[in-house]
N, C-alpha and C positions, 0 to 999 in steps of 0.2 A: 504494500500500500504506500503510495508516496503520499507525501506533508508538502505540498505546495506552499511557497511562502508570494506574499505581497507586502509593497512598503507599507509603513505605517501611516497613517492615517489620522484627523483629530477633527470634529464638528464639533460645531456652534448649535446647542439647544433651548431650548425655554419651553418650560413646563408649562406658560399659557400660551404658547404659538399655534396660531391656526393650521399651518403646516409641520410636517416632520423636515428634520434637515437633510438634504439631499448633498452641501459642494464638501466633498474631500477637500481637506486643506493637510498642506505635505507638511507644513512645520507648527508644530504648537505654537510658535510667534505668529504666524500668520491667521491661526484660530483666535488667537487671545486679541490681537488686534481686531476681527471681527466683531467678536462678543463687545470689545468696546466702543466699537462704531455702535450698534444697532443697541446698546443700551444707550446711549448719547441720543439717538433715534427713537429711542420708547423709553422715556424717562418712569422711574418704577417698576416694570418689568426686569427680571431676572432672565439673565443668559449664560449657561452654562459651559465650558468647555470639555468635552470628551476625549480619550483615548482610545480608540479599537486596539485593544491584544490580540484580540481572537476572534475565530470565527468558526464554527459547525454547520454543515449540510447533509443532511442525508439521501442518498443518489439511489434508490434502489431499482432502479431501472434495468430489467435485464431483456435482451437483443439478441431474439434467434435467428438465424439466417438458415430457412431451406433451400438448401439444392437440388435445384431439378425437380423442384416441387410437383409442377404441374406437367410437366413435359408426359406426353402422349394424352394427354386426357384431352375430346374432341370437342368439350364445352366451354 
């Protein structure tokens, strides 16, 4: 089983945001600088900074391939 790695990654949250955060930001400066833009921006609201560690999927997808399945059948 391989352990694929990705960089890490860090979002900008708030627990009363209309939406979920969607932009990967590649440096915790560049999150922390967010969070304080848009708290400058929404004065009293809270903005969180996060860190992804990790991540889990489960794939259980499994993929048979017949051969020669149907050959000779006239339908």
């Amino acid at each position: 089983m391989s352990n694929p790695t990705e960089n890490a990654f860090w979002l900008v949250w708030s627990p009363t945001g209309a939406r979920p955060p969607k932009h990967r930001h590649l440096s915790e400066r560049s999150a922390i600088q967010e969070a304080e833009r848009l708290a400058r921006e929404h004065p009293g609201e809270l903005f969180v900074v996060l860190e992804a560690i990790a991540s889990r999927r489960v794939d259980a997808m499994v993929r048979t391939t017949f051969i020669n399945g149907s050959a000779g059948i006239p339908f």
